[in-house]
Each structure stands twice: as structure tokens, then as C-alpha cells.
C-alpha positions in Angstrom: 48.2 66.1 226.3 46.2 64.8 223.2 48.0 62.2 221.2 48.7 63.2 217.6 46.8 60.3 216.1 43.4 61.6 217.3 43.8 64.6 215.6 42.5 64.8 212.0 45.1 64.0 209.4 44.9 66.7 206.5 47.7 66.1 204.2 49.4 68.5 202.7 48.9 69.2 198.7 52.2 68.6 197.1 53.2 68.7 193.2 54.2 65.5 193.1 57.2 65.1 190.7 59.2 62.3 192.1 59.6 58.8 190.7 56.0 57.5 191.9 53.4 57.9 193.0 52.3 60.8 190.8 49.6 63.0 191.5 45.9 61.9 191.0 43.3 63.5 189.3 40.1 64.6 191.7 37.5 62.4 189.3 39.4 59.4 190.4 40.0 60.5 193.9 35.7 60.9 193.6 35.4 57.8 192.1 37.2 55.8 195.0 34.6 57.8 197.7 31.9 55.4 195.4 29.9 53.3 198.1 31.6 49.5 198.7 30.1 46.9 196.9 31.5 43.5 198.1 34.0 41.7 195.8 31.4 38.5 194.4 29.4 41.4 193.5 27.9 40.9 189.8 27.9 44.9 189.9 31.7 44.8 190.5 32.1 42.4 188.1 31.1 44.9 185.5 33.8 47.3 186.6 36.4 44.4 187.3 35.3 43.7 182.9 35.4 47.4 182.4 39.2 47.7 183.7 40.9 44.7 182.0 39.2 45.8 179.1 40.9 49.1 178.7 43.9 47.7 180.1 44.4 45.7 176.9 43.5 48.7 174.7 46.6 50.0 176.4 48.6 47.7 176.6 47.5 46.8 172.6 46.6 43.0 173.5 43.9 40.6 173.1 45.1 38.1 175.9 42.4 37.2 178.0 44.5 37.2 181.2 45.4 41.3 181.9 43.9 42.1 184.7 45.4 44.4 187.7 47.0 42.6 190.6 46.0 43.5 194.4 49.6 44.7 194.6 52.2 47.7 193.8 54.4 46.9 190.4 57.0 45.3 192.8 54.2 42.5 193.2 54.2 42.0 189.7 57.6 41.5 189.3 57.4 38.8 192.0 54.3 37.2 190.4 56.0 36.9 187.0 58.7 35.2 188.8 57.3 33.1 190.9 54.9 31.5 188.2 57.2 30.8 185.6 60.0 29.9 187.7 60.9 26.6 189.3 63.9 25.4 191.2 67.0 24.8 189.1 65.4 26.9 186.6 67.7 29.1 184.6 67.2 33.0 183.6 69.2 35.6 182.4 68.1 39.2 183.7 69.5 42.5 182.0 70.6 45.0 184.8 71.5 48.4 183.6 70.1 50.2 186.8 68.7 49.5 190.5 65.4 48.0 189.6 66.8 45.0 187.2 68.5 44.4 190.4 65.6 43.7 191.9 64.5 41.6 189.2 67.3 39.4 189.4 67.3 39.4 193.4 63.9 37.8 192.9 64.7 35.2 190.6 66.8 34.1 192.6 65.0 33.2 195.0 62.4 31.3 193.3 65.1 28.9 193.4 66.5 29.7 189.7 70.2 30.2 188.7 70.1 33.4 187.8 73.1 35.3 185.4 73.1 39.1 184.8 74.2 41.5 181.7 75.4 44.2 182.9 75.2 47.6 180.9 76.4 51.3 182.0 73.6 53.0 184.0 72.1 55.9 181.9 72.1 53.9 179.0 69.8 51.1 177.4 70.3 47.6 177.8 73.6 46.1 175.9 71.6 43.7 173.1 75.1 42.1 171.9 75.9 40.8 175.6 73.0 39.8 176.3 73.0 37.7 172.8 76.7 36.3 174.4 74.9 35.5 177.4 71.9 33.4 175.6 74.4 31.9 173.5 76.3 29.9 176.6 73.3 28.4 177.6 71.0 26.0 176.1 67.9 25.9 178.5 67.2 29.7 179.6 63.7 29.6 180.5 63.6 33.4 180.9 64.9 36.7 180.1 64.2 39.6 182.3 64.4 43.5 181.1 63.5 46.9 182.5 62.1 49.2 179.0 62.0 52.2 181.6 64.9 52.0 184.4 63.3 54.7 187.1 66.8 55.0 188.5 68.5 56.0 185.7 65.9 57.5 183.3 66.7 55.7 180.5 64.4 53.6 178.1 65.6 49.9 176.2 64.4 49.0 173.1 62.2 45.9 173.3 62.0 44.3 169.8 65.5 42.9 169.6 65.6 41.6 173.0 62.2 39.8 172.6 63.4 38.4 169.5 66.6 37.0 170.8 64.9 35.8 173.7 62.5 33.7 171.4 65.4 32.2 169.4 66.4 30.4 172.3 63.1 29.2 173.4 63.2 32.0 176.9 60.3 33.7 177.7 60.9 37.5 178.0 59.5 39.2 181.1 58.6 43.2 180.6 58.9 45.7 183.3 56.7 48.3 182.2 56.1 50.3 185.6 57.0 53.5 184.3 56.4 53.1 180.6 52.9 52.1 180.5 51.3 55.2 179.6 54.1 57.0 178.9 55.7 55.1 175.9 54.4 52.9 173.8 54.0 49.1 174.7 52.4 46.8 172.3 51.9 43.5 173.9 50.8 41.5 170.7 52.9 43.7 167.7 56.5 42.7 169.6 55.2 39.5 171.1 56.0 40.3 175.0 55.0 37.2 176.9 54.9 38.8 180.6 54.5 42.6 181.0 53.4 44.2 184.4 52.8 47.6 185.4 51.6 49.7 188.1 49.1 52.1 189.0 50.7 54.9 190.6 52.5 56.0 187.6 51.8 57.1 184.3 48.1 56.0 184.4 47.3 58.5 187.1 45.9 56.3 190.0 47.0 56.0 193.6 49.4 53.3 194.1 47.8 49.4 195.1 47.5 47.9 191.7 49.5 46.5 189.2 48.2 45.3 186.1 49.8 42.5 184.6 49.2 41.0 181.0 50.1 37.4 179.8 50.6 35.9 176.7 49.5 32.1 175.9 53.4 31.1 175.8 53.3 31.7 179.1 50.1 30.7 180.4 51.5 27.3 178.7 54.3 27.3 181.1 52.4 28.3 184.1 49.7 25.5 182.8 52.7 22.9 182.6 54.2 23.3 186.1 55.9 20.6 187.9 56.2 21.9 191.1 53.1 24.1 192.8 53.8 28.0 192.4 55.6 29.3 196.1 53.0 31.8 196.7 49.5 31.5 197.2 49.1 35.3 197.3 50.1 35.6 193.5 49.5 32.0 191.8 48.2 33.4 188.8 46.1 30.2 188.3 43.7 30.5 191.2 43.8 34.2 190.3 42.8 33.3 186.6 39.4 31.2 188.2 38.6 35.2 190.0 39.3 37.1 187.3 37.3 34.9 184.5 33.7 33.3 183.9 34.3 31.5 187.5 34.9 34.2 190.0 35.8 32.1 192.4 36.7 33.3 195.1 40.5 34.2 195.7 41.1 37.1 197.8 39.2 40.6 198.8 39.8 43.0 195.9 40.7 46.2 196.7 37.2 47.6 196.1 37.5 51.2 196.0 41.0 51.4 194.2 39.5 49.0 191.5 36.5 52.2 191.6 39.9 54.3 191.5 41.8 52.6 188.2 38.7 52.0 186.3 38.4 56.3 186.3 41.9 56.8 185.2 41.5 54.7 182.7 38.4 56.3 181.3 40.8 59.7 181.4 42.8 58.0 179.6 40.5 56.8 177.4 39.4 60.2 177.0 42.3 61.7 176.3 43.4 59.4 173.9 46.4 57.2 174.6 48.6 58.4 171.4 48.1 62.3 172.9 48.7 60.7 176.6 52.2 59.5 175.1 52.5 63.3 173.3 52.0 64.6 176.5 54.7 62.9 178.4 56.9 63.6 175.1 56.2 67.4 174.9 56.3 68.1 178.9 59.5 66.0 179.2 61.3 67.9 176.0 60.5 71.2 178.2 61.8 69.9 181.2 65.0 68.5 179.7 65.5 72.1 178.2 65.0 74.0 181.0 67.8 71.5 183.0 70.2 71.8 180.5 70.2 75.6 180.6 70.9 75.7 184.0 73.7 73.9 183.0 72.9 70.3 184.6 73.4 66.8 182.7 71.1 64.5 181.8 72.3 60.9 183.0 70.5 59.2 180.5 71.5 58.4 177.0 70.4 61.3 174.5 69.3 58.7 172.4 67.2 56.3 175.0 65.9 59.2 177.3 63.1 58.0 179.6 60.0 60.8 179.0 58.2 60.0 182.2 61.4 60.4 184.6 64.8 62.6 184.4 67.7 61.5 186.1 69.9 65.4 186.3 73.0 64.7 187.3 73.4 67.2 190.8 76.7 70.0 190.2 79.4 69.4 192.1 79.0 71.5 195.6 75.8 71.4 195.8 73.8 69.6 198.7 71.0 67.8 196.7 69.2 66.4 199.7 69.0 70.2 201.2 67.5 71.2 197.6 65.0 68.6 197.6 64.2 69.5 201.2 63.8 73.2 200.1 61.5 72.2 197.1 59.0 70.4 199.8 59.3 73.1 202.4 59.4 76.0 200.4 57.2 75.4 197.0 55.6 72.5 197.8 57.3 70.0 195.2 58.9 66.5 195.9 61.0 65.0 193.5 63.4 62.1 193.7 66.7 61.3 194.9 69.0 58.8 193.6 69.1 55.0 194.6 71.6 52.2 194.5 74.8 53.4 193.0 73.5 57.0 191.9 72.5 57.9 195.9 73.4 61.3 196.0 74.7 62.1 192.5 71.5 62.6 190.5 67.5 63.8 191.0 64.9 62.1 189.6 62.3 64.3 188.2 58.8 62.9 187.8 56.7 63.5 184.9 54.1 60.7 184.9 49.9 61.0 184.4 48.5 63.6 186.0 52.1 65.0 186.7 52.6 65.6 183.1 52.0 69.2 183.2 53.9 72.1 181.4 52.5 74.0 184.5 54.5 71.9 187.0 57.5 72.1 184.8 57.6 75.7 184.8 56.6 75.3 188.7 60.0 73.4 189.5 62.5 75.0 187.0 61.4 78.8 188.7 62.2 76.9 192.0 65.3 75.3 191.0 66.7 78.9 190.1 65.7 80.5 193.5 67.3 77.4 195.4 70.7 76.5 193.6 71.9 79.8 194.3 71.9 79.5 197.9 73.8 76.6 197.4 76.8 78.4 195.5 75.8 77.4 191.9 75.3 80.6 189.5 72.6 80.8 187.7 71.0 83.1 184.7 67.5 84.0 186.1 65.0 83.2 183.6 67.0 80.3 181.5 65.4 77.7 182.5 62.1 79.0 182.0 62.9 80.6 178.4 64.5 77.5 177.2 61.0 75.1 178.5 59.0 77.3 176.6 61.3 77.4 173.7 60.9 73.8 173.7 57.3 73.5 173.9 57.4 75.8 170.6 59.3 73.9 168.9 57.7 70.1 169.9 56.4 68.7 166.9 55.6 65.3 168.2 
């Protein structure tokens, strides 16, 4: 008998509408088939200038250090930890859904003492508790929030909480894994000290980097250290001697997904990054229709709705994880189910880059109507589907 792994893998083609990693484009699937060059390469160095130059166009910055990390956005988040962070440190992380729990679980354990505001998952983060919190402390160092909570689809305002971070001397700490790309982040207009990404998301490449962007508050902090940063892997310092006039050597980029994120980024580029945020806005309006006339919720706050990612709340009765299995086996779609305290009470429907597509949207809804039945749940054939286009009508961006 022939062992499996000799035999050629040919994945399968899925419409990728889960929570990450979104489908890719085939220019930047071409572009990562580009022959290697090594990493001290002066002709990488062009494309390694060529990225974090877009990067900040996107992220609306002039800091000098954005740049994409050799690491999914979950490395970020532990990079902008562990470089600001010291033992004894305090920081105050805003939690309104699984992945500022991750946040805070990583604080910790650069040694700080971490405290958490709480808010409802589904809605944005509660700015009047977190000013309570900053208030009973008088050396925060940092303040953590999520602007788009994947697990919960919902989207926090940043200006307030940047400003009442600054008040008290914190430095704020963006996760942007979702949003960048999707909704607009300005680095420099709101002041955002630390914001961090990731590829696999809204700026259509496959998942392995995570840019990162740094403002000179917190390069000051990072400068002004007192005990040596816990990781070699992500100490931004030796990774600021790489990424600037030095190159000195750090660690072997990943080559061809640098090849990979340099494309999407022309796409985007292309594209324009205002209609890149229409886009998600326009595709996300028709998919949020097309839910609701089924007669599903949306978790999320009307209000602070997430465009990238929909968090439909699954009808009582139904088997959610036997839909999701019938999406993959029978139309070829993967969405999301819930994590944390949501496992098994909402989907999470993707909409991010490449996956931004009234096509898929119509794709899924016509699915959705052929599976729920068969799981008990009435439906009017056709709703969905009149509703998504009545809503693409009527987007006026």
C-alpha cells in the first residue's frame, strides 16, 4: 500500500468565507512562484522598501518603523507586548470578545499586572469604564484594545480611547488584524502608538506576515528599556538594524511571502484603498440583508457592526456545526464557527480582501436557503437573495 503522503496534494478550491485566512488572488499566488533571492539580497531590499512603503500609505503613517513581521497577527500582538512591557509593569486591556483575551493573557506574562474592562460581546468597547479603570491607577504604561473583535463582529471606536490613554501617560496598543483594509485606520490623524495587522485578512495575502507600525512614543519606550526584551525572535530593536539602512542580519525572511504581500499590496494600491474600504462596506450591507431576511440576528451592535466579519446568531434547533459541514461538502464554502463564550451559538461569516465579493455573498445566502431547511428552519426561497441585491441598490457609500 502507498502511503498518502507520496501522493500529490491538490487541495481543494474553497470560497473562503471564514474568519481568516481569506482567499488569495492568483497575481499574488504568481508572484510568490517568483525565483528565491536570498534575504541580504540588495534586489530584496527593493521589495522589502517597496512593502513598508505601501504599508504606511495604508496604514496613513510616516513612521519609519512599519514593516511586516515573519509572523501571523498573533506574533504581533506578542511583539507589542513583549517590547514595551517589563516585569511589574502595569496595563489595562479592554476585553469585549475572545481575542482581547488573548491580549490580556499575553501581558501577563511579560511579567505585567494586567487589569481588564470588561464590555458585553457584540458591542464596542465601554469608553466610561475603561476611563474608571485609568483613573485608579497612576502608572499604566499601556492600554490594549481590539478596533475589530473577529469573535464578535463588532468594531470600537479608537479616538476616545487613544485619547484617554494619552491623558494618563499609557501607550495605546491597536489590534488591527481584521480592520486593516477593511476600515479605516489612520496611524498619525488619531495618534495610535502600536498598531499590528496581518496578512491573511483584508489585504488579500496568504497568512505568515504581520505588519506592525510604531510610533516614536513607543520606540522611546522600547529605546529606554531597563531590562533586555524576553524574546529574541521579536525584539523590535535587532529587527529595526534588518529592516533599516543596516540590514543586519536578524533572521531568514520569508522570501517568497514578502514576493506574496508586496503583490497584494500593489492590488490594493490599484484598487484604491478608499474603494477597498467601499467594497467591504457595500458586500457586507448585502450580506447583513440577505441574513436578516432569513430571519437570523446579527450579534453585533447595529451601530459598531464589523464590515469584514458577521457574527449571525444560529436559530434555535438548528445544528450549526452540520451546516457549516454541509457548506464545505456540498458548495464548497467554509465559514466560521464561534469561539470562547459564543462556541456554538453564532457563525462568523468572512468578507475580507479577495473574499469581498457580491458573488460569494449571493454564493452562500442560495446555500444557506437549501441547507436550513433540512435542519427544520422555514425559509422563503429567494429572500435572502432579493434582500442582498436590494441592498447593493441601495448602498450609497
Amino acid at each position: 500500500m502507498i502511503p498518502n503522503y507520496i501522493q500529490e496534494f491538490q487541495p481543494p478550491s474553497r470560497i473562503l468565507m471564514g474568519p481568516g485566512p481569506s482567499s488569495v488572488h492568483p497575481r499574488v499566488l504568481q508572484a510568490m512562484t517568483a525565483p528565491i533571492l536570498g534575504h541580504l539580497d540588495s534586489q530584496f531590499f527593493v521589495v522589502m522598501e517597496d512593502v513598508c512603503e505601501m504599508l504606511r500609505e495604508i496604514y496613513h503613517t510616516d513612521n519609519y518603523m512599519t514593516l511586516p513581521l515573519s509572523s501571523t497577527g498573533t506574533g504581533a500582538m506578542e511583539a507589542s507586548c513583549v517590547n514595551i512591557l517589563e516585569p511589574g509593569d502595569t496595563a489595562i486591556v479592554c476585553r469585549n470578545g475572545y481575542f482581547g483575551d488573548r491580549l490580556a493573557d499575553i501581558a501577563r506574562r511579560c511579567g505585567a499586572e494586567v487589569f481588564v474592562v470588561d464590555s458585553t460581546w457584540g458591542n464596542p468597547v465601554d469608553l466610561e469604564a475603561l476611563d474608571e479603570e485609568l483613573n485608579k491607577h497612576s502608572n499604566v504604561k499601556m492600554v490594549g484594545i481590539v478596533h475589530a473583535e473577529t469573535s464578535t463582529g463588532s468594531l470600537s471606536p479608537l479616538t476616545r480611547a487613544i485619547e484617554l490613554a494619552h491623558e494618563h501617560d499609557a501607550l495605546i496598543v491597536v489590534d488591527a488584524v481584521t480592520s486593516l483594509g477593511s476600515h479605516d485606520v489612520r496611524m498619525d490623524e488619531w495618534d495610535i502608538d502600536i498598531c499590528y495587522s496581518a496578512s491573511q485578512k483584508c489585504l488579500g495575502a496568504p497568512p505568515g506576515l504581520a505588519p506592525i507600525s510604531l510610533g516614536s512614543r513607543a520606540m522611546d519606550v522600547i529605546n529606554e528599556r531597563k531590562t533586555p526584551v524576553q524574546s529574541f525572535y521579536f525584539n523590535l530593536k535587532d529587527l529595526e538594524a534588518y529592516w533599516s539602512q543596516t540590514r543586519a542580519y536578524h533572521h531568514t525572511s520569508p522570501i517568497s511571502m514578502t514576493y506574496g504581500l508586496r503583490e497584494s499590496l500593489r492590488m490594493m494600491m490599484e484598487e484604491g484603498i478608499d474603494e477597498r474600504l467601499k467594497r467591504h462596506a457595500r458586500t457586507s450591507a448585502a450580506l447583513r440583508a440577505g441574513v436578516e431576511a432569513l430571519g437570523l440576528h446579527v450579534l453585533a451592535d447595529p451601530q459598531y457592526r464589523l464590515n469584514p466579519l458577521t457574527a449571525a446568531l444560529i436559530p434555535e434547533g438548528v445544528d450549526e456545526a452540520v451546516v457549516r459541514r454541509k457548506l464545505i461538502t456540498d458548495y464548497n464554502i467554509e465559514i466560521g464557527a464561534g469561539l470562547g463564550d459564543l462556541q456554538g451559538k453564532v457563525w462568523r461569516i468572512g468578507l475580507m480582501g479577495e473574499s469581498a465579493r457580491e458573488s460569494n455573498v449571493f454564493a452562500f445566502l442560495s446555500a444557506l436557503e437549501r441547507i436550513l431547511p433540512d435542519q427544520g428552519y422555514e425559509v422563503a426561497y429567494g429572500s435572502s437573495l432579493a434582500a442582498a441585491q436590494q441592498a447593493l441598490a441601495d448602498f450609497s457609500g
